[in-house]
KOLNU-720546 format. One record per residue: residue in three letters; x, y, z of N, C-alpha, C in turn; residue number from 1. Coordinates in nm, 2 decimals. Each point is the difference from the previous one (the first is absolute). Layout:
N
+-----+--------+--------+--------+--------+--------+--------+--------+--------+--------+-----+
| res |    npx |    npy |    npz |   capx |   capy |   capz |    cpx |    cpy |    cpz |   n |
+-----+--------+--------+--------+--------+--------+--------+--------+--------+--------+-----+
| ALA |      X |      Y |      Z |      X |      Y |      Z |      X |      Y |      Z | NUM |
...
+-----+--------+--------+--------+--------+--------+--------+--------+--------+--------+-----+
This chain:
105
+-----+--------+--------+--------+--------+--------+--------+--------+--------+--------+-----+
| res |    npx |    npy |    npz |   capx |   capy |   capz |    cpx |    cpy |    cpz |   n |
+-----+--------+--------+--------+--------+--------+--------+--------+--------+--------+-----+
| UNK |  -0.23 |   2.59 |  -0.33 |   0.07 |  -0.04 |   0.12 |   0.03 |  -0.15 |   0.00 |   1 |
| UNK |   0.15 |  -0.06 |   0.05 |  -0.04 |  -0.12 |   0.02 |   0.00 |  -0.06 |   0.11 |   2 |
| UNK |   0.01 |  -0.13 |   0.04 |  -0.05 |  -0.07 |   0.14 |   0.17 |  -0.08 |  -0.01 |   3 |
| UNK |  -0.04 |  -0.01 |   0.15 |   0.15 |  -0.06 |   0.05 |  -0.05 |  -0.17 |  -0.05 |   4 |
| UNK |   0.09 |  -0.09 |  -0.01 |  -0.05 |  -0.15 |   0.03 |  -0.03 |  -0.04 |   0.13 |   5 |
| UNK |  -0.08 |  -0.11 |   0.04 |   0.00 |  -0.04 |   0.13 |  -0.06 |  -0.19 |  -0.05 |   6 |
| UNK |   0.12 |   0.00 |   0.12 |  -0.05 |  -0.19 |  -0.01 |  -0.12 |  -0.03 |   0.09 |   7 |
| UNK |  -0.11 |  -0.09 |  -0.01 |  -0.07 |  -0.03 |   0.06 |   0.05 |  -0.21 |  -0.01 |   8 |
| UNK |  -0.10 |  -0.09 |   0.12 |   0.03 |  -0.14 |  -0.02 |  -0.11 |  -0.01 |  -0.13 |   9 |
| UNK |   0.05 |  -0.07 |  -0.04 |  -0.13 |  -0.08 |  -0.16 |  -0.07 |  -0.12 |   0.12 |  10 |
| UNK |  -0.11 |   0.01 |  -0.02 |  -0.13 |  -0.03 |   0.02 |  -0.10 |  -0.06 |  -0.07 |  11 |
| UNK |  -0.09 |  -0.07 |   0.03 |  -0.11 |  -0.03 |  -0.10 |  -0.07 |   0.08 |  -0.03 |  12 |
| UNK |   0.01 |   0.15 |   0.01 |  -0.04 |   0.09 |  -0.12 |   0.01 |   0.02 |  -0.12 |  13 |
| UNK |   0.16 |  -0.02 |   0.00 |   0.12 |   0.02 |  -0.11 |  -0.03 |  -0.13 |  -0.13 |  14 |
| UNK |  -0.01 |  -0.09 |   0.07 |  -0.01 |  -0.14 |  -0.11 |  -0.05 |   0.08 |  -0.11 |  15 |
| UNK |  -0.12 |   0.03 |  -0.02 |  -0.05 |   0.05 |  -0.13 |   0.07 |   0.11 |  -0.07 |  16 |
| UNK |   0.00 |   0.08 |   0.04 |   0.08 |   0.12 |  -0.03 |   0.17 |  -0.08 |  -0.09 |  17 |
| UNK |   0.07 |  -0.02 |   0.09 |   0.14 |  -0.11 |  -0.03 |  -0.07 |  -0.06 |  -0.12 |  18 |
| UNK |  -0.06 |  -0.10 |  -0.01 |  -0.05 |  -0.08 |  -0.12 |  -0.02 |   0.05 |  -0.12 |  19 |
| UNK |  -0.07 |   0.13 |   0.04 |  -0.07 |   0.08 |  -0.12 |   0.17 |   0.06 |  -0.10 |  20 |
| UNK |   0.10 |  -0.02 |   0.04 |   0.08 |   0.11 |  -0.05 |   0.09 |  -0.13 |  -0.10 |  21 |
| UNK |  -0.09 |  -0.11 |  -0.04 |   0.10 |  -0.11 |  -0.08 |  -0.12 |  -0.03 |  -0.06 |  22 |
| UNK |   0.02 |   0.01 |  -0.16 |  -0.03 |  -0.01 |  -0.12 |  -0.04 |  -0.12 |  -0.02 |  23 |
| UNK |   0.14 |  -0.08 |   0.00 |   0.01 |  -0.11 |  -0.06 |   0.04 |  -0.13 |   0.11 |  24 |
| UNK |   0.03 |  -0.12 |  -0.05 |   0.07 |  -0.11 |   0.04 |   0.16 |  -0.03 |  -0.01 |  25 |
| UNK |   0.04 |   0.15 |  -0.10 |   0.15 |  -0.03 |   0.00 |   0.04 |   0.08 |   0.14 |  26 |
| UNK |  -0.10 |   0.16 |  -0.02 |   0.05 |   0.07 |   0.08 |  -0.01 |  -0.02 |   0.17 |  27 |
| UNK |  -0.10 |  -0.04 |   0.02 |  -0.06 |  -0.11 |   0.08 |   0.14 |  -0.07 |   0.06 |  28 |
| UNK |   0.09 |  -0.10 |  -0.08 |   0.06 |  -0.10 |   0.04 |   0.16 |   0.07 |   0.03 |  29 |
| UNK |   0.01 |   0.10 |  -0.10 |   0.13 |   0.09 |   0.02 |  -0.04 |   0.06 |   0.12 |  30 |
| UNK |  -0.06 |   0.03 |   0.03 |  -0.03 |   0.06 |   0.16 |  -0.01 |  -0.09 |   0.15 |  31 |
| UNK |  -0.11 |  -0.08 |  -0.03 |   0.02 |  -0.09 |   0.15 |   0.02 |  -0.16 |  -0.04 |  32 |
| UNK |   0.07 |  -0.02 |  -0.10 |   0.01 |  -0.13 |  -0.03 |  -0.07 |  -0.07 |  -0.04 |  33 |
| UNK |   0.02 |  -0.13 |  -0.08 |  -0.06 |  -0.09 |  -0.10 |  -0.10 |  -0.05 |   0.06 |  34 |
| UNK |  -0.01 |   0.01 |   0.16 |  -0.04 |  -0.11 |   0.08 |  -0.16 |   0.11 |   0.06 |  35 |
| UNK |   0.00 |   0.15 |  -0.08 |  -0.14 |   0.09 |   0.01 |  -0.06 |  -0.01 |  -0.10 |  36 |
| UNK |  -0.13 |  -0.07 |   0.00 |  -0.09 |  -0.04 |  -0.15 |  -0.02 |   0.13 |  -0.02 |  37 |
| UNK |  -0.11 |   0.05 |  -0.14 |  -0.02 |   0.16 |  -0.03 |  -0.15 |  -0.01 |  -0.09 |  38 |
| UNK |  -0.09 |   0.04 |   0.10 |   0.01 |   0.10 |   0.10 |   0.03 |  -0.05 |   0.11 |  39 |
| UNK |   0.06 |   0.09 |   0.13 |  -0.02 |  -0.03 |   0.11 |  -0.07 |  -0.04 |   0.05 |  40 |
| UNK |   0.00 |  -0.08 |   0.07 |  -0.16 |  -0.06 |   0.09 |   0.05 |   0.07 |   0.20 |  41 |
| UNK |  -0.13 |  -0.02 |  -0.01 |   0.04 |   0.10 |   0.18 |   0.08 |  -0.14 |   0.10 |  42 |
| UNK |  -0.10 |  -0.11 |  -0.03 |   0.05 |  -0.12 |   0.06 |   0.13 |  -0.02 |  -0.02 |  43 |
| UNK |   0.08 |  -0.01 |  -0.11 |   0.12 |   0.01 |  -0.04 |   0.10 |   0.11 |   0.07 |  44 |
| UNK |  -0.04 |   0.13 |  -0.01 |   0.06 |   0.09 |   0.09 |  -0.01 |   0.00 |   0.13 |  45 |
| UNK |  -0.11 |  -0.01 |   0.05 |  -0.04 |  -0.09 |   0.16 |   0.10 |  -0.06 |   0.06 |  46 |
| UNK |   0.05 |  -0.14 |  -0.08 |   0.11 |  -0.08 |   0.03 |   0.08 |  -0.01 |   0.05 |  47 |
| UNK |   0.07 |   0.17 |  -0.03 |   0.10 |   0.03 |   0.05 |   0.02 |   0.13 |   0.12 |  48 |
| UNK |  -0.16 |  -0.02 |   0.03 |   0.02 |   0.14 |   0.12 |   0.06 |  -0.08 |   0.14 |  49 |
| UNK |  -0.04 |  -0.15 |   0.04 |   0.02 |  -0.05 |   0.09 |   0.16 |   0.03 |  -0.01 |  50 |
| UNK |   0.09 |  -0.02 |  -0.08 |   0.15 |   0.02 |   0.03 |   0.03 |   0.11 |   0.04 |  51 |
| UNK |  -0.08 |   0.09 |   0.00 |   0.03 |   0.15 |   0.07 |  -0.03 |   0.02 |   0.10 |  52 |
| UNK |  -0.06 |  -0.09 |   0.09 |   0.00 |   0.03 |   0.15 |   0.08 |  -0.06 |   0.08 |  53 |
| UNK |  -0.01 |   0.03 |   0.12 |   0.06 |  -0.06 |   0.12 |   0.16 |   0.05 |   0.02 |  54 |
| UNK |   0.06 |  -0.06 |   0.11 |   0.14 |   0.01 |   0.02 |   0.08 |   0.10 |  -0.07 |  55 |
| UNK |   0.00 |  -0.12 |  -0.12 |   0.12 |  -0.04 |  -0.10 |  -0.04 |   0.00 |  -0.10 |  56 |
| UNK |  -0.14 |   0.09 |  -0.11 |  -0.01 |  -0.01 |  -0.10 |   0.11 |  -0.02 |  -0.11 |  57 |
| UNK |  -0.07 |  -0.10 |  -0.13 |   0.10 |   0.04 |  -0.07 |   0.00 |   0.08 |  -0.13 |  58 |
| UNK |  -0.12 |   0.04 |   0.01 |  -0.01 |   0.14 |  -0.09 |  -0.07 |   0.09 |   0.01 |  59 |
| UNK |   0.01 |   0.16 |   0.03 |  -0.05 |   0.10 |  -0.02 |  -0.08 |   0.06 |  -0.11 |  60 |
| UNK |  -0.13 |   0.02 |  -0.02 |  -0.04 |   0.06 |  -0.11 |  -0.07 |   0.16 |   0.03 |  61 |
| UNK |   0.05 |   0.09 |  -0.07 |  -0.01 |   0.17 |   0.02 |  -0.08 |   0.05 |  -0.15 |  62 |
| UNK |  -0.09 |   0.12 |   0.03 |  -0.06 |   0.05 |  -0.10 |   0.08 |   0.11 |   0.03 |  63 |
| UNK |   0.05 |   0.10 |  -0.14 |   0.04 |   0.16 |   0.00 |  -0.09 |   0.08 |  -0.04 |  64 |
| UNK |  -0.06 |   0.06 |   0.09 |  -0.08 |   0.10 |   0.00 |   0.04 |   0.17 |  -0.06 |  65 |
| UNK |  -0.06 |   0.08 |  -0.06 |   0.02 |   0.13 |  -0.08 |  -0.12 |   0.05 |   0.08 |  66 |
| UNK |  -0.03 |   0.08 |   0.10 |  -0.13 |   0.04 |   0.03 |  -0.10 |  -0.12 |   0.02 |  67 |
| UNK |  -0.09 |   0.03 |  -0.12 |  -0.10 |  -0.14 |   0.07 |   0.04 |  -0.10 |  -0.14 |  68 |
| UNK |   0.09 |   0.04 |  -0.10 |   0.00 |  -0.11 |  -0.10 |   0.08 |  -0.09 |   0.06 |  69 |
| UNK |   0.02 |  -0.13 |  -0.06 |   0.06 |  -0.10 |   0.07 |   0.09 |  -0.01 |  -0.16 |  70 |
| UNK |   0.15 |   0.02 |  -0.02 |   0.06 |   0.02 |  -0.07 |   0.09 |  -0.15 |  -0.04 |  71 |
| UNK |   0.03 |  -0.04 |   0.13 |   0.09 |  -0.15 |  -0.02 |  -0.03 |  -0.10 |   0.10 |  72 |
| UNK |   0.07 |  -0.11 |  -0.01 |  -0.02 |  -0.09 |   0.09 |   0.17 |  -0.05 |   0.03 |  73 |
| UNK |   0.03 |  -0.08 |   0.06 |   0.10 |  -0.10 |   0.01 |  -0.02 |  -0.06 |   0.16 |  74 |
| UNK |   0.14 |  -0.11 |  -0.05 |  -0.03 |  -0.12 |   0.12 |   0.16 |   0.01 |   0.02 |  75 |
| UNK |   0.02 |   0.00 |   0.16 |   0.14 |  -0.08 |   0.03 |  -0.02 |  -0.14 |   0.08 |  76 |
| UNK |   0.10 |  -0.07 |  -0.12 |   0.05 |  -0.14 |   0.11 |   0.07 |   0.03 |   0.08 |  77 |
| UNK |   0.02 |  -0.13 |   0.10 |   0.09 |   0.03 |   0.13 |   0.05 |  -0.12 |  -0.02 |  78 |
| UNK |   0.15 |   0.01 |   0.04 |   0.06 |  -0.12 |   0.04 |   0.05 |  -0.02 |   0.11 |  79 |
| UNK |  -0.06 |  -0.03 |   0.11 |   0.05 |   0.03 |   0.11 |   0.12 |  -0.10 |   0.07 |  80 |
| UNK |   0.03 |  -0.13 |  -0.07 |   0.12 |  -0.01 |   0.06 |   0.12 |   0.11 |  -0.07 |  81 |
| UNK |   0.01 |   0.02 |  -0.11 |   0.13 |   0.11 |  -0.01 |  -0.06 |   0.12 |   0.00 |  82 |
| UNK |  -0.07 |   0.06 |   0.11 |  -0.04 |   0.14 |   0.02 |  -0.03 |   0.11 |  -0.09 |  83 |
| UNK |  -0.03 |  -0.04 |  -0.12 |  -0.02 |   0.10 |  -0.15 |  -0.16 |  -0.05 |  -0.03 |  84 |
| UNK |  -0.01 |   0.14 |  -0.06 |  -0.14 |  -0.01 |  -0.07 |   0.02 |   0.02 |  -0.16 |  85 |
| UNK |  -0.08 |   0.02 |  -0.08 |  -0.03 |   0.01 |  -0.17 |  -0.13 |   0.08 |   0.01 |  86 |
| UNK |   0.03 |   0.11 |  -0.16 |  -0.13 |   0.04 |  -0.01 |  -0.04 |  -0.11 |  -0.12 |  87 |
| UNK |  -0.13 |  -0.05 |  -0.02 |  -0.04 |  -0.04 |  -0.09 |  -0.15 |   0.03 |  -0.09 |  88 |
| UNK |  -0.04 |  -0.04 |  -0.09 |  -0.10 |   0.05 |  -0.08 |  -0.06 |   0.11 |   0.04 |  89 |
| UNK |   0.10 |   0.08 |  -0.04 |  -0.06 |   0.17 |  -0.01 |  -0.11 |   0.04 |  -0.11 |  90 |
| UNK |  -0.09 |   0.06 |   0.01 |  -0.02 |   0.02 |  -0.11 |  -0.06 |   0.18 |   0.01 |  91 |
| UNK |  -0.02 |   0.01 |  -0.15 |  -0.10 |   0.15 |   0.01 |  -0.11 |   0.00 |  -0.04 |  92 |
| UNK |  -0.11 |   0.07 |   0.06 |  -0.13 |   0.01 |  -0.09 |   0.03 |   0.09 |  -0.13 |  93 |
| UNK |  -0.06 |  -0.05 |  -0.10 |   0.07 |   0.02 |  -0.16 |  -0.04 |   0.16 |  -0.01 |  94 |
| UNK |  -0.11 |   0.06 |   0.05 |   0.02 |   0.16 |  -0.02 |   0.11 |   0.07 |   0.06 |  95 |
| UNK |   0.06 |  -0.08 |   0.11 |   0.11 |   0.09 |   0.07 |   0.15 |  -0.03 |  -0.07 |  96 |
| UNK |  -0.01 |  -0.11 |  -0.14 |   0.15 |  -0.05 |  -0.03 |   0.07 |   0.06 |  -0.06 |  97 |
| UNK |   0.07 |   0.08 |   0.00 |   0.09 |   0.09 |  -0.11 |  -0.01 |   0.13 |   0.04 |  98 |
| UNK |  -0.05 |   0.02 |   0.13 |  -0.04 |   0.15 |   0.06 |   0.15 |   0.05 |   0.06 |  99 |
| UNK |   0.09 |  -0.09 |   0.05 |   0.14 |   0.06 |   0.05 |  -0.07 |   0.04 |   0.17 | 100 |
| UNK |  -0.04 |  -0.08 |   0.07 |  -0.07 |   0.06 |   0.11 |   0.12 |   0.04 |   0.10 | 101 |
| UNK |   0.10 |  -0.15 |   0.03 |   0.08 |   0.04 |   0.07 |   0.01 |   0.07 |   0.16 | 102 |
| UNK |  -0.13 |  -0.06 |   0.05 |   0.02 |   0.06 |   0.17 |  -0.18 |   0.10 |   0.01 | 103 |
| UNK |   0.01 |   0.05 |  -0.14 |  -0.14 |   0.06 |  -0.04 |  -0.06 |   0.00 |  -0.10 | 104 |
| UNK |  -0.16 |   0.00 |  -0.04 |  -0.05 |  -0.04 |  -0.11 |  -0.08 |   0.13 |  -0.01 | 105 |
+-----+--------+--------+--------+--------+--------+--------+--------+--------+--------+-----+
C-alpha cells in the first residue's frame, strides 16, 4: 500500500535527520550553499529559524512526510515586495531517491 504525501513545518526535530542525508562537502554546498560547512552543525541551522517567524517571514521550511517516514524537505523564500515566492533546497532522503513517488511513496 502506499501513503499519500503530507507537508508538515521543519522544526528542530528535523535538523538531524536533513543533515544526515549529505555525504559530503560538495553535496552539502550544491544543496544549501557554499556558505553550509559539512557536517551541519545545529547552531548553523538554528540561524536561520529566526527568519521564519513573525509577520513577514522570509522563509518557510517544510518536512514531506510518507506515513511516519520523513521522505523530503524544502524551504520557500518570499519576496514580499513583488508578491512571489521560490521553492528552494529541496531535497530527498537518499532511500526515497529514484522511487518515482510523485504525490505517493
Amino acid at each position: 500500500m502506499t501513503e499519500m504525501l503530507h507537508l508538515e513545518p521543519f522544526g528542530p526535530e528535523h535538523f538531524g535527520i536533513v543533515s544526515g542525508w549529505f555525504d559530503d562537502a560538495r553535496a552539502t554546498a550544491l544543496w544549501g550553499g557554499t556558505q553550509l560547512a559539512f557536517p551541519f552543525s545545529y547552531d548553523q541551522l538554528c540561524a536561520g529559524t529566526a527568519e521564519m517567524l513573525g509577520a513577514k517571514p522570509v522563509f518557510a521550511g517544510f518536512m514531506v512526510k510518507s506515513g511516519s517516514d520523513q521522505v523530503g524537505h524544502g524551504q520557500i523564500v518570499f519576496d514580499h515586495p513583488n508578491g512571489i515566492a521560490r521553492l528552494c533546497r529541496i531535497a530527498i532522503a537518499p532511500e526515497f531517491r529514484g522511487r518515482g513517488c510523485r504525490g505517493r511513496c
